[in-house]
C-alpha positions as CSV (number, residue, x, y, z in Angstrom):
1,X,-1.4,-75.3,-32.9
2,X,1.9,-75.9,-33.3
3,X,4.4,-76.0,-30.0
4,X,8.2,-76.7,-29.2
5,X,7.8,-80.1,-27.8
6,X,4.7,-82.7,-26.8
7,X,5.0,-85.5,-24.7
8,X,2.4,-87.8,-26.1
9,X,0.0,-90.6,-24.1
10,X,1.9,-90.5,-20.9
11,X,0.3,-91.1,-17.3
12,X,0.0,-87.4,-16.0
13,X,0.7,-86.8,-12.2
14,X,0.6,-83.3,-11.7
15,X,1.6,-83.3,-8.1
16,X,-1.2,-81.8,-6.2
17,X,-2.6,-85.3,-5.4
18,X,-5.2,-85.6,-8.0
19,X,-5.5,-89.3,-9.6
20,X,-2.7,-90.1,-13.1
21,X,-4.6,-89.1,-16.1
22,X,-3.7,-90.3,-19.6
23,X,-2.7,-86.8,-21.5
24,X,-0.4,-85.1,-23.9
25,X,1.9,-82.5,-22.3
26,X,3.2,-79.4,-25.1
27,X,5.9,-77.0,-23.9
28,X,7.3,-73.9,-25.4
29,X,10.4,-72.4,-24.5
30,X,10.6,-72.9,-21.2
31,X,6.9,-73.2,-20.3
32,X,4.2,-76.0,-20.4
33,X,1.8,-74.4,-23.0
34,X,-0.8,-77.2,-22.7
35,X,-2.0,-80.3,-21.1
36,X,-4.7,-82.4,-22.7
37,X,-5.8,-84.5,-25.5
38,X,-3.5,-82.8,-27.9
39,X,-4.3,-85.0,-31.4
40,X,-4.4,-82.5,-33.9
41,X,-1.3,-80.1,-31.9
42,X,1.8,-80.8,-34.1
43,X,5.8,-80.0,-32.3
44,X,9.5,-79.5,-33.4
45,X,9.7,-82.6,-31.4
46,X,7.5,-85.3,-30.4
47,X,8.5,-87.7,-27.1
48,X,6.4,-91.0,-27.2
49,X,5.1,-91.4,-23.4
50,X,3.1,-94.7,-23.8
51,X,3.1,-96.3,-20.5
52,X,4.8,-94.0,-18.3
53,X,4.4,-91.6,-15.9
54,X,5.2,-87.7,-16.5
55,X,5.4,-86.0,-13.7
56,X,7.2,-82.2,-12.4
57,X,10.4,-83.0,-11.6
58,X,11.1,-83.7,-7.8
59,X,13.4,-82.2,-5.5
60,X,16.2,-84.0,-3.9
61,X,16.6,-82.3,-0.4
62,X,19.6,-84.0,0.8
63,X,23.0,-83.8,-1.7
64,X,26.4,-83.1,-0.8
65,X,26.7,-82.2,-4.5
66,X,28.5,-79.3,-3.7
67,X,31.9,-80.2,-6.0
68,X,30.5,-82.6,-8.1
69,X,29.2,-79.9,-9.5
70,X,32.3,-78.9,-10.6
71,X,33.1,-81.7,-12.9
72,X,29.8,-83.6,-13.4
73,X,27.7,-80.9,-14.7
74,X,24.5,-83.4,-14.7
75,X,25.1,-83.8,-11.2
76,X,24.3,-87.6,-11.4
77,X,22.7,-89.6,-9.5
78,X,20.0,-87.5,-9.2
79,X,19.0,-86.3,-12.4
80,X,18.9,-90.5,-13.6
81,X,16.0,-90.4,-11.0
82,X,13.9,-87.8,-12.3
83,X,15.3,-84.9,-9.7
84,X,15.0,-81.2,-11.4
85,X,16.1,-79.1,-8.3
86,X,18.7,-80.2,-6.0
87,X,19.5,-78.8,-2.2
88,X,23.3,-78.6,-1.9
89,X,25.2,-77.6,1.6
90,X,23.7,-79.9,3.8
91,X,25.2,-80.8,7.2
92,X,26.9,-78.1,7.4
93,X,29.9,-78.7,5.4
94,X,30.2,-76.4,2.4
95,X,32.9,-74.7,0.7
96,X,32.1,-71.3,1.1
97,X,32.7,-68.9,2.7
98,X,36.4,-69.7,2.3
99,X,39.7,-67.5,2.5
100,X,42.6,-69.0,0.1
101,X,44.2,-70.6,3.4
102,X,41.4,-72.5,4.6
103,X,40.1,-74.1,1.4
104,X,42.3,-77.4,1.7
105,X,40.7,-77.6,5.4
106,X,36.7,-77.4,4.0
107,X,37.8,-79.9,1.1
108,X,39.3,-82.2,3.7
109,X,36.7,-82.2,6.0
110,X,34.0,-82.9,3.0
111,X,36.4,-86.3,2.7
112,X,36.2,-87.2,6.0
113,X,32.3,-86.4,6.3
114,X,31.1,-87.3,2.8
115,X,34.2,-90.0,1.6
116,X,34.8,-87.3,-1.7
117,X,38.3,-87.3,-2.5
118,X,39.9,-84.1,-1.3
119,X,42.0,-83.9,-4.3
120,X,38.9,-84.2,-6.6
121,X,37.6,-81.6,-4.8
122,X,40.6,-79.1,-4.9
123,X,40.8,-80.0,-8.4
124,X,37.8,-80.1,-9.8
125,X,36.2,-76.7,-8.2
126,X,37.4,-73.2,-9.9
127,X,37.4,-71.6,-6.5
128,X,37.1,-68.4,-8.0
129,X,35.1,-67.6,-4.8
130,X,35.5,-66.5,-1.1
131,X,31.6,-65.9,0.0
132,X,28.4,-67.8,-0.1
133,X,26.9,-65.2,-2.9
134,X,30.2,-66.0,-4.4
135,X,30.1,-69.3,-4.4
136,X,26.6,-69.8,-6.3
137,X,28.1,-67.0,-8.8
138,X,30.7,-69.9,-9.9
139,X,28.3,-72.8,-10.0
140,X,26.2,-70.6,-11.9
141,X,28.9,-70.4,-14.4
142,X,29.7,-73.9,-14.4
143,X,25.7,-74.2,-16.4
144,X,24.6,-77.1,-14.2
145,X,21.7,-79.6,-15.2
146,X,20.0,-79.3,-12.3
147,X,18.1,-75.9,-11.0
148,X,20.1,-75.5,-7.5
149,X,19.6,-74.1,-4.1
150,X,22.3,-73.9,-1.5
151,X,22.5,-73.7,1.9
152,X,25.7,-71.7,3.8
153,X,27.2,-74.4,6.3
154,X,27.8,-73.7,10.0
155,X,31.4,-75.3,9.7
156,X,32.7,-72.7,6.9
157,X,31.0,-69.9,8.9
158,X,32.3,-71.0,12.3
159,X,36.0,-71.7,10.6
160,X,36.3,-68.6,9.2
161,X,35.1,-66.5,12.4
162,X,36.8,-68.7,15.1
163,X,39.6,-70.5,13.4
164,X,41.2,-73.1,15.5
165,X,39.1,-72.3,18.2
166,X,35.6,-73.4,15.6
167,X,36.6,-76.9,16.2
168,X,35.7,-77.3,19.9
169,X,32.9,-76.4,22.4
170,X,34.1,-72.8,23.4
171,X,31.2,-70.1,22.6
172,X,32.1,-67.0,20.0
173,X,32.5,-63.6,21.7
174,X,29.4,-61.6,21.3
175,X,31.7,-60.0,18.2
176,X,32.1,-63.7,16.5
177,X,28.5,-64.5,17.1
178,X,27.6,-61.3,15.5
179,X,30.1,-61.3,12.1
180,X,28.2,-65.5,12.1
181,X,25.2,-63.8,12.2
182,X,26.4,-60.5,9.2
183,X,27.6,-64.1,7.3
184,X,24.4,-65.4,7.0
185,X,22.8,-62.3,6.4
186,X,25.0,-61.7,3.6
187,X,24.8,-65.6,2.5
188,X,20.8,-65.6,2.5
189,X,20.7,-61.9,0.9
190,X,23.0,-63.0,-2.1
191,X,21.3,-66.7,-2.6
192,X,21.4,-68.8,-0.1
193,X,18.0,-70.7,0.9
194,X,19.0,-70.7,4.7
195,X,21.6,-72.5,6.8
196,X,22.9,-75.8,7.8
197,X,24.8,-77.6,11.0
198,X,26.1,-80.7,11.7
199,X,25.9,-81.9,15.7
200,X,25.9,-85.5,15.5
201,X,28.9,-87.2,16.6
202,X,29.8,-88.7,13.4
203,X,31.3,-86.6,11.6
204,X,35.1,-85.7,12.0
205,X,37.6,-83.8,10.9
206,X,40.9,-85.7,9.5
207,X,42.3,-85.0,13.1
208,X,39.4,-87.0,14.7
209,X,37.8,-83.8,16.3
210,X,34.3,-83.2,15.4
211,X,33.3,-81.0,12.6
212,X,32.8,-77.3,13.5
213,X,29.8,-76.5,15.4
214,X,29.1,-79.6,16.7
215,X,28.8,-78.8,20.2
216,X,27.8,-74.8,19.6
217,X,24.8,-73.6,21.9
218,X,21.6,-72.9,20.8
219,X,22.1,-69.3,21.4
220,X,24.7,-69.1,18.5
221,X,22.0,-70.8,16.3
222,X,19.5,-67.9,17.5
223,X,21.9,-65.3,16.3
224,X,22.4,-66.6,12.8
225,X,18.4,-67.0,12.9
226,X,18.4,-63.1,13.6
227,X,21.0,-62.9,10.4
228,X,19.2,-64.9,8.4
229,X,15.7,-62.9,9.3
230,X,17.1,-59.6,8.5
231,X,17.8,-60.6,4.7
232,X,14.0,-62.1,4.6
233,X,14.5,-65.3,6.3
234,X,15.3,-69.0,5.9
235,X,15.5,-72.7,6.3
236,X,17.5,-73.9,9.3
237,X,18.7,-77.6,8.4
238,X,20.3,-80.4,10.8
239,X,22.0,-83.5,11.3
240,X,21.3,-84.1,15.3
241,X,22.7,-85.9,18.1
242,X,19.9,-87.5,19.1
243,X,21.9,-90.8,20.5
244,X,23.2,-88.3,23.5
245,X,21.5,-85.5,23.7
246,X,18.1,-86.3,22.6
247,X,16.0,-83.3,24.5
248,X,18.7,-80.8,23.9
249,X,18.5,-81.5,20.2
250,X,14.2,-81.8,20.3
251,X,14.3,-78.3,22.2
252,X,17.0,-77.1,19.4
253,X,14.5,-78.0,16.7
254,X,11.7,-76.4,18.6
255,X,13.3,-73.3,19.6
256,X,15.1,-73.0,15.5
257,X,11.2,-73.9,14.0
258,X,10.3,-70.4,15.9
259,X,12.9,-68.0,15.6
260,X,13.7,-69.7,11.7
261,X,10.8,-70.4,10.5
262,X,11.4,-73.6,8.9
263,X,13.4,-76.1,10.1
264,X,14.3,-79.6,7.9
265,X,16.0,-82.1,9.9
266,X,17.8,-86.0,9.4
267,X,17.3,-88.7,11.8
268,X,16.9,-92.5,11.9
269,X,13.5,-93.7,12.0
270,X,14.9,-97.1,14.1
271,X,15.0,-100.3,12.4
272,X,11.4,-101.9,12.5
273,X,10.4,-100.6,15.7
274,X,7.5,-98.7,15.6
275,X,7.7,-96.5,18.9
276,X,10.0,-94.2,17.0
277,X,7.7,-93.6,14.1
278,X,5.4,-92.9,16.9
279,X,7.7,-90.4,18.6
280,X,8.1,-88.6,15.7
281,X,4.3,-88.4,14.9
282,X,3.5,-86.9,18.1
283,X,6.9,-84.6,18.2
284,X,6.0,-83.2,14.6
285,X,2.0,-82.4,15.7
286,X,3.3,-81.2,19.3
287,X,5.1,-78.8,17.6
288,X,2.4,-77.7,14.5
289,X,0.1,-76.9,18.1
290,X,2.9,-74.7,19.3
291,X,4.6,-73.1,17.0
292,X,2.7,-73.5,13.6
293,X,1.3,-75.3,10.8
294,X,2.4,-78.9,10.7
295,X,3.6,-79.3,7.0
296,X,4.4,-82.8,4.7
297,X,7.2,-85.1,6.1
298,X,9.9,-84.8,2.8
299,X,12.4,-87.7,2.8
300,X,16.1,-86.0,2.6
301,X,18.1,-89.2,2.7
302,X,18.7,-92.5,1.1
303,X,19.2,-94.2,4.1
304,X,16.1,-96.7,4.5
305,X,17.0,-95.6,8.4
306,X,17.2,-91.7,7.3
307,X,14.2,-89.6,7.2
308,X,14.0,-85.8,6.8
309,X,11.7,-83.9,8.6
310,X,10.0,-80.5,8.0
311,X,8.4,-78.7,10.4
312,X,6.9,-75.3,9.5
313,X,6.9,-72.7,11.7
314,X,3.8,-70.3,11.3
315,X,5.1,-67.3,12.5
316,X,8.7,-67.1,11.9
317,X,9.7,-64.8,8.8
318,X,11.1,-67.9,6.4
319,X,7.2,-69.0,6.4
320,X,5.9,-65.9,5.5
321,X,8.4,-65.2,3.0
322,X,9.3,-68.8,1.9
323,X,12.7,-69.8,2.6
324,X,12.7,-72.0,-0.6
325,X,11.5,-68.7,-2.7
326,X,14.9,-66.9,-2.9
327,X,15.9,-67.1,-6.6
328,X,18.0,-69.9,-6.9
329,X,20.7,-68.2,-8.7
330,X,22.5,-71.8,-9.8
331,X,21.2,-73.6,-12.2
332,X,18.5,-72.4,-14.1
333,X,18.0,-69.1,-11.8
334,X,14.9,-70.1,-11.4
335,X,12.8,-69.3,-8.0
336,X,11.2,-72.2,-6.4
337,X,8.2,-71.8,-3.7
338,X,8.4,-73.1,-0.4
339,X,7.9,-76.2,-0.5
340,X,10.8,-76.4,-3.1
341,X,8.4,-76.8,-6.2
342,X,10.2,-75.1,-9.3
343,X,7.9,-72.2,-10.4
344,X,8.3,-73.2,-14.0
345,X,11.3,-75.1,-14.5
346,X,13.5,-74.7,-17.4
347,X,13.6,-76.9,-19.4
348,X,17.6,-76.6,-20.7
349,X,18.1,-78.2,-24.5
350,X,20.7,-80.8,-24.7
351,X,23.1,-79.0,-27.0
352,X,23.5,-76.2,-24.3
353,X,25.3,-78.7,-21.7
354,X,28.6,-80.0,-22.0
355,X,29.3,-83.0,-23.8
356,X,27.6,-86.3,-21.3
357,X,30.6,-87.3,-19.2
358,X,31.1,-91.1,-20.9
């Protein structure tokens, strides 16, 4: 049998927790054809894997790659670390949806949040975009590394609803809360994997005033939950103030883990003491009693105080439907199930990327 590509004598982990076996790996096209003792298989191209591990690719759940995409089409670090699919549009700071006016605000708030130069950004992006749909259009075109899924950010959606007013703690008229919620409909129908918020008290625009959304009310998150449901669901993602407001934010999560369905969040896990380890145990198995299944803990940060938490809820429509199983139209357009495993990753040849940056 003769295939594209084998990957010879590596140390197979297949990811579904079965021990490493020692095995060839033969792909075709974009496909794994075979995995076994492959001796008398012959390939176009032969890798050598003695002594290392070959594994599916893993999923990086935390990236403000959102520009960098724009100039670094291997979206480094990630892919030196193995990563195949990246989440992008975390915290909610993202550059879409964006009218022509306000896209030197978004790019300067993503310097104050995530220290990436606003000129780079303004620069560097086409923005050949004004919604979310949009927006993964142009990073399509930019023919990425990396597959990529996106999630619409509360701080473009509340900007370009609210304006001025988006950066402090008065509520949207029940017509703003209900164009948010049409937003994410139309984000989560046209790509998106769900949405994402920023309320800890870190992060700033260049003025010093927090980020939009910050202090927004659960009941606007509700809303763009009902958005978000109508186009088939999706995951809710966080950055909380738990230094403040800690049962506010816990009954947030709660309350976002029903109505969303799946709900990813950051926090710090303390620094050696173990009653906050603890806390989270018991929060996370609380909540799998009374709202659904308790799923794996997925690390979103590389903090060693940041931890990223997943809880599943059972009966909200992003569980039943998967709100990692929208195609993720970056990338390699490739869909990806719910717990963000690529469904058959593509592998892309080297000569169809741009030249490695040097």
């Amino acid at each position: 049998m003769k295939y594209d590509l084998i990957i010879r004598g590596g140390s197979v982990v297949d990811g579904t927790g079965k021990p490493a076996v020692r095995a060839d790996v033969a792909v075709n096209g974009d496909r794994i054809a075979a995995i076994g003792l492959l001796a008398d298989a012959t390939a176009e191209r032969e890798i050598d894997a003695t002594g290392m591990v070959v594994s599916p690719g893993f999923v990086d759940l935390h990236t403000h790659l959102d520009a960098q995409v724009g100039w670094d089409p291997y979206m480094t670090s990630s892919s030196w670390h193995g990563v195949t699919t990246v989440l992008m549009g975390n915290c909610g700071v993202t550059f879409a949806p964006v009218v022509e006016q306000d896209r030197a605000f978004l790019a300067e708030m993503m310097e104050s949040v995530e220290d990436i130069p606003r000129q780079a950004i303004l620069d560097g992006l086409p923005w050949d975009w004004e919604t979310y749909p949009e927006y993964l259009d142009s990073v399509q075109r930019l023919r990425p590394a990396l597959n990529v899924v996106g999630l619409v950010g509360h701080c473009a959606i509340r900007t370009q609803v609210m304006g001025e007013r988006s950066l402090g703690d008065e509520d949207p008229t029940p017509e703003e809360l209900g164009r948010m919620a049409d937003i994410a409909e139309e984000s989560v129908a046209g790509g998106a994997v769900g949405f994402s918020t920023s309320r800890i008290l870190l992060h700033f625009v260049p003025d010093g005033r927090y980020v939009p959304g910050t202090l927004a009310k659960i009941k606007e998150y509700e809303a763009i939950a009902d958005g978000m449901n109508r186009a088939g669901g999706g995951l809710f993602q966080s950055v909380n103030d738990f230094g403040t407001k800690f049962e506010h934010e816990i009954e947030l999560l709660r309350t976002m883990a029903g109505r969303a369905g799946d709900v990813l969040f950051s926090g710090g896990a303390g620094d050696g003491d173990m009653r906050f380890v603890e806390y989270w145990d018991n929060f996370l198995n609380e909540t799998a009693s009374t709202v659904g299944t308790r799923r794996n803990v997925d690390g979103s940060q590389a903090d060693p105080a940041g931890e990223g938490q997943d809880v599943g809820g059972h009966d909200g429509p992003a569980h039943r439907r998967g709100a990692l199983g929208r195609t993720a139209r970056s990338g390699a357009s490739r869909r990806v199930d719910r717990r963000g495993q690529p469904q058959g990753h593509l592998v892309r040849p080297e000569e169809d990327l741009p030249a490695r940056p040097r």
